[in-house]
C-alpha positions in Angstrom: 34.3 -53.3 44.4 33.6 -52.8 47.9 30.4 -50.9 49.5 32.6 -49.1 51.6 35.1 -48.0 49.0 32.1 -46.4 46.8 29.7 -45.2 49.8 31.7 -41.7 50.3 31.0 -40.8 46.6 27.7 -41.5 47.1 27.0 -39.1 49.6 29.4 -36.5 48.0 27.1 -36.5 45.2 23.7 -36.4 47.4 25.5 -33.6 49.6 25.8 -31.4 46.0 22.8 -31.7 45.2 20.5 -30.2 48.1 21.2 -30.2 52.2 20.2 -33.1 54.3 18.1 -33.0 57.3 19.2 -36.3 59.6 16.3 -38.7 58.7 16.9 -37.8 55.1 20.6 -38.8 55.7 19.3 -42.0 57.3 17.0 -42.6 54.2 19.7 -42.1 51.7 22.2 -44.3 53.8 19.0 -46.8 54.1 18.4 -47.0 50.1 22.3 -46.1 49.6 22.4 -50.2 50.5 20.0 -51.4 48.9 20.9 -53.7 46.1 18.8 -52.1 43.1 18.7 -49.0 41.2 17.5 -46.7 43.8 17.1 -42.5 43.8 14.5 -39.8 45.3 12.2 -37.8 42.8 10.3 -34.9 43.4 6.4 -34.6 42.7 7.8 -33.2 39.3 9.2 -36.9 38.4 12.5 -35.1 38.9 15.4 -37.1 40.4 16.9 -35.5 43.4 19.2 -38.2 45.1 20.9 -41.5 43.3 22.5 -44.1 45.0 25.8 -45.7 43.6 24.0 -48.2 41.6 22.0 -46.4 39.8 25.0 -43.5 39.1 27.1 -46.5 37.2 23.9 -48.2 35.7 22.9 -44.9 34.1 27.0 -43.7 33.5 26.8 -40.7 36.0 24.4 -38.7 34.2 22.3 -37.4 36.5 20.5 -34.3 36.3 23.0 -31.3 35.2 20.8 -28.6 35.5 17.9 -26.9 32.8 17.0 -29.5 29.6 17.7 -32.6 31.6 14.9 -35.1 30.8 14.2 -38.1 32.9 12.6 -39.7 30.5 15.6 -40.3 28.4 16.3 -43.1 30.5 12.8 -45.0 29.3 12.3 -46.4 26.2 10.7 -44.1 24.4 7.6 -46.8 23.9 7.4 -47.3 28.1 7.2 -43.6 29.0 3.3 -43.2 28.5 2.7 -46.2 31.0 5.4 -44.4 33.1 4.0 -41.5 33.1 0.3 -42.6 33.9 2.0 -45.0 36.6 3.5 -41.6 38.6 0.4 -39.7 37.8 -1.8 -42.0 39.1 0.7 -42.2 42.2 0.5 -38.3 42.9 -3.4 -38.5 42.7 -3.8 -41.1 45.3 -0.7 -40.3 47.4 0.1 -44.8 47.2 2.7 -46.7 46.3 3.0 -47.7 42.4 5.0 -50.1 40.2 5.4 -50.4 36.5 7.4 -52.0 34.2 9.6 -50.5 32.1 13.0 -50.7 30.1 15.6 -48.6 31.6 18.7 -47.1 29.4 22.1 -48.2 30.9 24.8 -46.4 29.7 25.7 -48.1 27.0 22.9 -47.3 25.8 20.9 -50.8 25.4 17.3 -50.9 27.3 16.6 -54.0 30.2 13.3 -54.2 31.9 13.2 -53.2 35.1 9.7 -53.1 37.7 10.3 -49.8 39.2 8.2 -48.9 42.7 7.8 -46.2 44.0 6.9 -45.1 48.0 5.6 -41.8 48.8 7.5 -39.7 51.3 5.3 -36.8 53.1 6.7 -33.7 54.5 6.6 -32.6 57.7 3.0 -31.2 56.8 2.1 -34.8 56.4 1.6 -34.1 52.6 3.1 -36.5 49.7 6.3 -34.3 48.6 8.7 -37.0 47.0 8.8 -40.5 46.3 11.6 -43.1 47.1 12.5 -45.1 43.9 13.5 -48.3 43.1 14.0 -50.5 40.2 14.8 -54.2 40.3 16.2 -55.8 36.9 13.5 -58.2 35.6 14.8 -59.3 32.0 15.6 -62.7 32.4 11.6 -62.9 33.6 10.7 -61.4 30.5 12.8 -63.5 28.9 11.3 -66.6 30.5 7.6 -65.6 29.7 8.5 -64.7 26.0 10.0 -68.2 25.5 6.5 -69.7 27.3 4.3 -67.9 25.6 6.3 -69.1 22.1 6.1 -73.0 23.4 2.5 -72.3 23.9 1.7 -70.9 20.7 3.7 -73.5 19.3 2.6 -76.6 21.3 -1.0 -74.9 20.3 -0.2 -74.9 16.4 1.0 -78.6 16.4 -2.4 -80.0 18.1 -4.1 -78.7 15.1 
């Protein structure tokens, strides 16, 4: 699949969902080619914009409208962390990462380190936040299989 074959859904989708300015057409395009999970939240936590990669990593379920939940896309035991992660974001107006296991839409969880950037408004304020979140299971994976050679190269000197 080619980028330029599945850009002009992409923006079809953004262009439903609010009007652009021009730099918020740029930013989109920007994080519309970037290789990772990437979408636009409000202050809410509320996704506003998704690029392509994170519409077929999730199955196109974006937000429909009132009872969508963003936090049906967390594991259910990462959303506290996620939650503290973006709270703590808002209060300080800085960047944040956390780690956390994303639903894809089959519905089986893979950790991801999602970061966040604040974007300000033209009143300089923090309004948004520019998201992205870069698969990290196979690190996981590593480090659980350490930490089990460890514990066992640790049992067998006793």
């Amino acid at each position: 699949m080619s980028i330029t074959a599945i850009g002009p859904a992409a923006g079809d989708v953004a262009a439903k969902i609010m009007p652009l300015s021009q730099p918020e057409l740029e930013l989109r395009g920007i994080l519309g080619c970037v290789p990772r999970v990437s979408w636009i939240s409000g202050m809410d936590s509320m996704p506003e914009w998704f690029n392509v990669l994170a519409v077929e990593y999730s199955g196109g379920a974006t937000p429909s409208g009132e009872g969508w939940e963003w936090t049906g896309f967390i594991h259910p035991d990462d959303v506290t962390d996620v939650r503290a992660a973006a709270e703590r974001g808002a209060d300080t107006q800085m960047w944040y990462e956390v780690d956390c296991r994303l639903r894809r839409h089959d519905g089986r969880f893979f950790w991801h380190r999602v970061m966040a950037m604040p974007m300000a408004g033209a009143d300089g304020r923090v309004n948004r936040w520019a998201c992205t979140a870069a698969d990290i299971e196979d690190q996981k994976a590593v480090a659980a299989t350490l930490r089990e050679a460890q514990r066992v190269s640790a049992e067998a000197r006793l």
